[in-house]
C-alpha positions in Angstrom: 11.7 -0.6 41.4 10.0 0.4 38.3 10.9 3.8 37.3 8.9 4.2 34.1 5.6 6.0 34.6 2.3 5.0 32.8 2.6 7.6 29.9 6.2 6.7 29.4 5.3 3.0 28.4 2.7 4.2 26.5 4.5 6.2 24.5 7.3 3.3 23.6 4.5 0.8 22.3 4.2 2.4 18.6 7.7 2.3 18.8 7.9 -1.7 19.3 5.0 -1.9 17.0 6.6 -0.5 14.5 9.8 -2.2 14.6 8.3 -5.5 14.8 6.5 -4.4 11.6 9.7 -3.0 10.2 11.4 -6.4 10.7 8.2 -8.5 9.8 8.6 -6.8 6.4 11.9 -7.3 5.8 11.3 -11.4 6.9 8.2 -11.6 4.8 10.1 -10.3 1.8 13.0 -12.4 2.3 11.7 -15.7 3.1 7.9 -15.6 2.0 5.4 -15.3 4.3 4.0 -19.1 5.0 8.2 -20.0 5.5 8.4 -17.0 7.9 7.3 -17.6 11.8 6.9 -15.4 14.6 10.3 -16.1 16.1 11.8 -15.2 12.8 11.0 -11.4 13.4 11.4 -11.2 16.7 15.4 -12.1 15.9 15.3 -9.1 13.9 13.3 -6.7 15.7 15.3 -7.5 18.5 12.9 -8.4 20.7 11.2 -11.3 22.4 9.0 -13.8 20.8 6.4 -13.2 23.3 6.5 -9.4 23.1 5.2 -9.5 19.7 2.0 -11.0 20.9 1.2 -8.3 23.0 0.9 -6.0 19.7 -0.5 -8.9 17.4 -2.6 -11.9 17.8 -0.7 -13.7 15.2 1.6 -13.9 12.1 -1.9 -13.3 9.8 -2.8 -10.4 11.9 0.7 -8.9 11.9 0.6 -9.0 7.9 -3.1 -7.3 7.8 -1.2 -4.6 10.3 1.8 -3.7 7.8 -0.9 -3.9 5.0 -3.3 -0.9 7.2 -0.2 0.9 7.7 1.2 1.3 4.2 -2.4 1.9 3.2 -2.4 4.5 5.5 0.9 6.0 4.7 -0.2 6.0 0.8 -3.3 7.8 1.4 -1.3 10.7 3.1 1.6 11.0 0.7 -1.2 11.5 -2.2 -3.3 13.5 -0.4 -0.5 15.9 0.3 1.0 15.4 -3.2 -2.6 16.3 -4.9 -4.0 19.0 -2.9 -1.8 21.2 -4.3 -2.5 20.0 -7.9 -5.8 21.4 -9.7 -6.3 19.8 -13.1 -8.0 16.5 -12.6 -5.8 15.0 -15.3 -3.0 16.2 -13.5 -4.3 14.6 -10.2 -4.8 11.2 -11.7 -1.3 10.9 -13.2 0.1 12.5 -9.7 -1.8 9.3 -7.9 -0.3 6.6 -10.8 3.3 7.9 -10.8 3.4 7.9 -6.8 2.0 4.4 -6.6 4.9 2.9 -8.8 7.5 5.2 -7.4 6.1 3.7 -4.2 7.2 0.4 -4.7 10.3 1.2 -6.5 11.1 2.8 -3.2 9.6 0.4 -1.1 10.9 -3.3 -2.7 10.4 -5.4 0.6 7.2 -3.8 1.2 6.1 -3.9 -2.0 7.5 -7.9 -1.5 4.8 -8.5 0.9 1.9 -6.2 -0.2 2.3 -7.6 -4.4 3.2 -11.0 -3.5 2.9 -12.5 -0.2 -0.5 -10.7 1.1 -2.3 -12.5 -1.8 -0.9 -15.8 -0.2 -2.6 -15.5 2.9 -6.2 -17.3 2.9 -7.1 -15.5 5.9 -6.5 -12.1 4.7 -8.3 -12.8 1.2 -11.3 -14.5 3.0 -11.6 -11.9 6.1 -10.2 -8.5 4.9 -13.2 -6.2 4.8 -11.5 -3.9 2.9 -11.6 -0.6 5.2 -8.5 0.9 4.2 -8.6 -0.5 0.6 -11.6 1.2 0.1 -10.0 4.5 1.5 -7.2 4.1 -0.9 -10.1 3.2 -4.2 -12.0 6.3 -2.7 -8.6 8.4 -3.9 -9.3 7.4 -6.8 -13.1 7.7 -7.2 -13.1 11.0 -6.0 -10.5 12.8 -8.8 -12.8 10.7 -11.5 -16.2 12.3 -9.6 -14.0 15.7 -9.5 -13.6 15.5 -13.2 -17.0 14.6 -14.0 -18.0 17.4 -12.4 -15.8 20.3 -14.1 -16.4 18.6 -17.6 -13.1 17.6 -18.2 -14.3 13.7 -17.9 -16.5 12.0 -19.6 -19.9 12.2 -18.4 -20.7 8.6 -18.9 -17.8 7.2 -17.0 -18.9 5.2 -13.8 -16.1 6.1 -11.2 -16.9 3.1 -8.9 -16.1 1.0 -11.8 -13.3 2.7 -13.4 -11.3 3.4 -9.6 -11.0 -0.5 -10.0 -9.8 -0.5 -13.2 -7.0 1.6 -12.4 -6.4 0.3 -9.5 -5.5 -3.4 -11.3 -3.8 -2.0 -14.0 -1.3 -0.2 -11.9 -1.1 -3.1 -9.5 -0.4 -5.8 -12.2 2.0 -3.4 -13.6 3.8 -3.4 -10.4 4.3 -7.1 -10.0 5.8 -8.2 -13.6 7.7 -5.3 -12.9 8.5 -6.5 -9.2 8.8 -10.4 -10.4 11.5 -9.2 -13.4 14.8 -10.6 -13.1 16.2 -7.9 -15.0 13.9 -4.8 -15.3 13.0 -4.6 -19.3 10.9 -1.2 -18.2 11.5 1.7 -15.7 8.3 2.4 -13.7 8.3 6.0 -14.5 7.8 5.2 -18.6 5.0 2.4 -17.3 3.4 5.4 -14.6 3.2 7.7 -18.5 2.0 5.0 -20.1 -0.9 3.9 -18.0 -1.9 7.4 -17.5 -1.9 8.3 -21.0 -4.3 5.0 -21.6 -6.5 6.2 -19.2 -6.9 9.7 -19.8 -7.3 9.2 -23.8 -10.1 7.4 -22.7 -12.1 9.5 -19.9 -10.9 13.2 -21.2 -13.9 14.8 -22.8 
């Protein structure tokens, strides 16, 4: 007899979800994504192969999933970080520094999201960017906020420049990421960029 109500099992799916993503993580970073299969996380997560399918459609779908959720979790940690911050210049070095202490914290995601999602044709070709742009929108709106109190440059085009950062910071992250032995901490690179940028926009 079955004992588990309705609500109960739907309240253990993120559970599974997340664990497979946990351990899809952990594989991708380990093995590479295109040498990685399905049955290869579900020995870690500790389930069954065909469990996982009932979360994702496939291995490209489960990658896209771990790259929405880290997104996700990003967006949160910054927004909660700046919100208490009120100088714009303060803002944008808050968003650099967390990013790279992000990774540093994160190495097998950072694995996957630096090196292995850029592998996957599907995800390139297909990815509409929702939660990309969410993340660039971060961005966009402390450069808009300090157009707006004068202490950026009036001039400066924030749709342009949230790209800007955004590949600087990420390219920063993977030599440091693909270094055999670390020549650079992130936390000098995090002052560094930010002290590019800002002796740039600051009016």
């Amino acid at each position: 007899m079955n004992t588990h109500s309705k609500s109960e099992k739907a309240e253990a799916k993120p559970d599974k979800a997340v664990r497979i993503k946990d351990a899809a993580t952990r594989v991708f970073a380990n093995k590479g994504f295109y040498n990685s299969t399905i049955a290869d996380v579900a020995k870690v997560a500790e389930v069954a192969e065909g469990t996982i399918y009932l979360y994702f459609k496939n291995k490209d779908d489960l990658l896209i999933s771990i790259f929405e959720g880290s997104m996700d979790f990003f967006i949160q940690q910054v927004t909660q970080e700046i919100a208490t911050v009120k100088n714009p210049e303060d803002k944008l070095k808050k968003f650099i520094s967390l990013h790279l202490r992000l990774v540093q914290e994160n190495p097998d995601l950072a694995q996957v999201l630096q090196i292995e999602l850029r592998q996957s044709t599907k995800f390139m070709k297909e990815y509409e960017g929702g939660k990309f742009g969410d993340y660039l929108n971060v961005v966009r709106n402390i450069l808009e906020e300090g157009r707006e109190q004068g202490v950026f440059r009036k001039d400066i085009e924030p749709r342009i420049l949230r790209r800007t950062i955004f590949g600087a910071v990420d390219e920063m992250a993977l030599d440091w990421l693909l270094m055999p032995k670390k020549k650079y901490t992130l936390e000098a690179c995090a002052e560094q960029l930010s002290a590019l940028f800002l002796k740039g926009i600051i009016n």
